[in-house]
N, C-alpha and C positions, 0 to 999 in steps of 0.2 A: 440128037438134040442140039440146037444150036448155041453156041454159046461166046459171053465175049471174054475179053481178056481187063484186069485192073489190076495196078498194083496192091502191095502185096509186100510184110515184113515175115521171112520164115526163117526155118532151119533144114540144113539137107543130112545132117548126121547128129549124133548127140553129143557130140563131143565140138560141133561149130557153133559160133557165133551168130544170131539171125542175123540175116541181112534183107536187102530190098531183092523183091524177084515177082515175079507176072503169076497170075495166077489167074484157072477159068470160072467164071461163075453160070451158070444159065441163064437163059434169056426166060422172060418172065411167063410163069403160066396162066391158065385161066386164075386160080386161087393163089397166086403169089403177090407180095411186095418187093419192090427194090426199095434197100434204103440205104441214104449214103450216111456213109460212119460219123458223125462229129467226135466224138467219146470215145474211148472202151478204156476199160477197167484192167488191171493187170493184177490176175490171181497166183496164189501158189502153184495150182494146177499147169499153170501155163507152164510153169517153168520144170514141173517133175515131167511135165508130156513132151519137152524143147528136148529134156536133156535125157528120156526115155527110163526115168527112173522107176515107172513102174511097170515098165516092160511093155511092148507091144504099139509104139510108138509110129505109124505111118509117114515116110520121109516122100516129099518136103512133109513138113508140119508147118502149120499156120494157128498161133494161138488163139485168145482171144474169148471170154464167151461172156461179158460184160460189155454190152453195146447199144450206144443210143444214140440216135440220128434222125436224119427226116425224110420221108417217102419221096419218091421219086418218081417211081410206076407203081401201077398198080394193074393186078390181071382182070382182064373181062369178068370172072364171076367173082371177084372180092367187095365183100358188103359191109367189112368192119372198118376199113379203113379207105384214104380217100390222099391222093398228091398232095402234097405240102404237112401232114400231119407227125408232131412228133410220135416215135416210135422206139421199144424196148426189143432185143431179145437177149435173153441169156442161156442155161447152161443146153437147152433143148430145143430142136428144129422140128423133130418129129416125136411119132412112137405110131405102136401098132394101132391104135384108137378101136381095139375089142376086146381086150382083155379085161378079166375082171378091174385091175389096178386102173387102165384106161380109163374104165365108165365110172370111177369113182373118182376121175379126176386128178389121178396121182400116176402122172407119164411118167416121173421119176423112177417108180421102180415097177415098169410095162416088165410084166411078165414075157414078152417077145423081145424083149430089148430095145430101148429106144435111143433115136439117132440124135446123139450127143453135137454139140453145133459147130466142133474139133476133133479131129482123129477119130471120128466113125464113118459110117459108110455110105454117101450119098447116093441115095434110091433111082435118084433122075439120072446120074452123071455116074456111075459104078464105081467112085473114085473116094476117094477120102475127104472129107469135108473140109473146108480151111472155115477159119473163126474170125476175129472181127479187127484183126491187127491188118487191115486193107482197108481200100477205099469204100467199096460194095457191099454188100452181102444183100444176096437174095431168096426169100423165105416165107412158106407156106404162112398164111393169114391168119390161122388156127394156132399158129406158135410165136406171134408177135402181141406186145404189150403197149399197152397206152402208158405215158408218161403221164404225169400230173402239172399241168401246165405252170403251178405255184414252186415249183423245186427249182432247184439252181443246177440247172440243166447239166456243169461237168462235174457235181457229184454224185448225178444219180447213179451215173454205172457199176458201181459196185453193189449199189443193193439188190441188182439182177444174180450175182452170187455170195458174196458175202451176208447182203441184208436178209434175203429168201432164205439160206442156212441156219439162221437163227431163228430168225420170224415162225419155221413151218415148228420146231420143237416146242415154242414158247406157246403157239396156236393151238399146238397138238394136247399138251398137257394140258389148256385151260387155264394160262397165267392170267389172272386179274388182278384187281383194288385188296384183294388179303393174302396174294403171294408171296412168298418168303422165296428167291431166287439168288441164285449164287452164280457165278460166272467162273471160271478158271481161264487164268489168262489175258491178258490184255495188247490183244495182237490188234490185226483185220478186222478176223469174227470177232473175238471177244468183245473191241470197243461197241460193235453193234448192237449183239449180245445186251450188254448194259442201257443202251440208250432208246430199244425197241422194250425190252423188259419194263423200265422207269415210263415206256410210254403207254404201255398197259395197266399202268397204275402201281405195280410190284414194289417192294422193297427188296432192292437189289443192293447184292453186299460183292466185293473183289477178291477171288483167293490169289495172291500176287510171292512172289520170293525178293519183290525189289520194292523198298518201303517208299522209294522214291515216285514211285507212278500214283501214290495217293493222292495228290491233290487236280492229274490229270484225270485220272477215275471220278473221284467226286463232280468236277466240272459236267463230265459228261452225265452223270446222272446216278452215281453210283450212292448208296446212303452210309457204305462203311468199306475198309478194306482189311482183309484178315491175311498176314503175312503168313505163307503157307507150310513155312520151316521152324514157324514158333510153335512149340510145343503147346502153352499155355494160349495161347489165342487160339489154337484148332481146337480145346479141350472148351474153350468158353461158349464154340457155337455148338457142342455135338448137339444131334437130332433136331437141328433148329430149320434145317432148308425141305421147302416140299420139293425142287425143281433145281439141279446146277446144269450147268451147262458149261462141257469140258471141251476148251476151244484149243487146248496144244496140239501144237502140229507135228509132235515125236512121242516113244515110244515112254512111258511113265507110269509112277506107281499112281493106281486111281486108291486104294484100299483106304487112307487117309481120309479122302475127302467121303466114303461112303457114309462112315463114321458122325456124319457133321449132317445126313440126310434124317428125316423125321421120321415115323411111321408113315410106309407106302410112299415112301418119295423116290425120286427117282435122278439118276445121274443118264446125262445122254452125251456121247461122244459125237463131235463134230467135225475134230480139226485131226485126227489122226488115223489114215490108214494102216493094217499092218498087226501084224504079233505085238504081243507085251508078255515082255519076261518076266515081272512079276506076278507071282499066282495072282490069281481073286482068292479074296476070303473069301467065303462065305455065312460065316456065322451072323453076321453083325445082318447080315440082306435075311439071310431067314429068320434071323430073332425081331428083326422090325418088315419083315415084308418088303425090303426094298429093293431098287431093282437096278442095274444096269442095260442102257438101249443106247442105240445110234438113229442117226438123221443124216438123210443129203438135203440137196435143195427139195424145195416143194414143186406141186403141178402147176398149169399154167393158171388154174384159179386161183390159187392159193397165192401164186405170185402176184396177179395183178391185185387182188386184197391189199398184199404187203405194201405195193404202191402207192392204194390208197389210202393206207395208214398213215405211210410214213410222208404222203401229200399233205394229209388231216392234222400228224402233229408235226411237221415240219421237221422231219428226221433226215440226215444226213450223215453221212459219214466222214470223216477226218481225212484230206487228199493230198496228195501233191502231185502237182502237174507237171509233164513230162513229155519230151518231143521223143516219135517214133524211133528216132535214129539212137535215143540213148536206152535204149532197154536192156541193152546185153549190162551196161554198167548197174540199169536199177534189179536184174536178176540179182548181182554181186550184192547188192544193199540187201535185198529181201536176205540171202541167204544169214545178213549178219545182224537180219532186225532193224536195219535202219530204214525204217521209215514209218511214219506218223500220220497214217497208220495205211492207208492203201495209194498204191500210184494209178494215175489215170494218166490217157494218152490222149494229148490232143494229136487229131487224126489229122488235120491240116497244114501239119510238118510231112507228114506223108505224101498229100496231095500238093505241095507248091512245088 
């Protein structure tokens, strides 16, 4: 297959610094888009798959999966979209499109495995996929998203993985106008979390350790914040939430927060892969029926919905913009929390 060359921000070991390097993309098929990058989003992810933390890591690596740009080509049989049209994609380029998960919509968790839009396996090219930290990316039609031409174009990128990660739990559970929603955390996810919840109608409260992020929480949409190491404020909300949403991105006790869920409510993990040292209870879930579940991103329907939510209430997330060449500095920021609340990359440091 024929292919051309663009640059390209990666990493060749886990232990290096990205840098600028060439990388191949294919040339366009009947059913593909080229789209050139304006955006991308910089996730957690990127920087646990840079630095091969969760193992399994394909070198180079090209992160990236928060991206939004504008068409360029388009293949002979593409009918959704058309040159010059803005354009999403985020965590997903493919999947099997027969598996049960498939036909219902939900490529995120394709029974076959689907082809992640970083460090998986490009089906055309036998090689490892790079993600949106380049000039390019080119991609089947069936895995590209329309933009909402009302958003403010360099923050939509994050809602391609941060915002969908929230969005598909709060969708899933049925948050409306008499939800009682709880958040843990006020990172990336969590501020989304809150301000997708508040746009479903919710009464959304903050479980926070730092009394100082209330009046940032409130802003965004929050109705209350319950400091999550006082004693007597976790005891004031027990069995009060149908719905939390536990957005830490490390290893914690949840048994606390179960305590604070109603009858039949539910806690979903979002933001942490991995073992947790401390048991579950479980008395407190069997004497009220409640439950503990997780969530990744959602399918490609479920995602372009979320666009069109967060088009309809003009939802956004919290940015700061950043030239390609300083990533390796804003990985060291992510690692210490600095930052308010996700980075986005203008690509066009890349490209001059």
């Amino acid at each position: 297959m024929n292919t051309h060359q663009v640059k390209a921000f990666g990493t060749e070991a886990k232990d290096a610094d990205l840098k600028q390097m060439n990388i191949a993309r294919r040339e366009v098929q009947p059913k593909d888009v080229e789209i050139d990058i304006l955006y991308c989003g910089v996730c957690h992810s990127d920087l646990h798959t840079a630095r091969n933390d969760w193992g399994g890591t394909k070198y180079p690596a090209v992160p990236g999966h928060e991206i939004v740009g504008r068409i360029t080509k388009v293949g002979s049989e593409v009918t959704k979209f058309k040159v010059g049209d803005l354009a999403g994609v985020g965590c997903l380029v493919d999947s099997c499109r027969t598996c049960e998960s498939c036909k219902q919509d939900l490529e995120q968790y394709c029974l076959n495995g689907n082809t992640g839009t970083y460090n998986s396996t490009d089906k055309f090219l036998e090689q490892q996929t790079y993600g949106g930290y380049s000039e390019k990316v080119v991609v089947d039609q069936d895995f590209v998203l329309r933009i909402p031409e009302n958003l403010d174009l360099k923050a939509v990128a994050p809602l391609l993985c941060a915002g969908i990660t929230t969005y598909s739990p709060l969708r899933h559970w049925n948050v409306g106008p008499d939800s009682k929603v709880a958040v843990v955390g006020l990172g990336g996810l969590g501020h989304m979390a809150i301000k997708i919840a508040k746009g479903m109608g919710a009464h959304v409260s903050l479980f926070s350790r730092t009394p100082s992020k209330e009046q940032e929480a409130k802003a965004m949409g929050a109705d209350e914040m319950i400091i999550s190491t006082d004693e007597a404020q976790m005891k004031s909300v027990a069995g009060k939430f149908d719905l939390i949403i536990d957005t830490v991105p490390y290893d914690h006790d949840i048994n606390p927060y179960i305590l604070t869920l109603g009858v039949s409510g539910t806690l979903v993990l979002v933001g942490y892969l991995g073992a947790m040292e401390d048991m579950l209870k479980t008395v407190p879930m069997i004497l009220g029926r409640r439950s503990v579940a997780g969530s990744v991103i959602g399918g490609i329907k479920e995602t372009q919905e979320m666009l069109d939510f967060c088009g309809e209430k003009n939802i956004l997330p919290e940015i700061e913009m950043i030239r390609m060449q300083d990533i390796n500095e804003a990985y060291e920021r992510m690692l210490r929390s600095d930052v308010r609340y996700r980075f986005v990359i203008d690509m066009q440091s890349l490209k001059g």
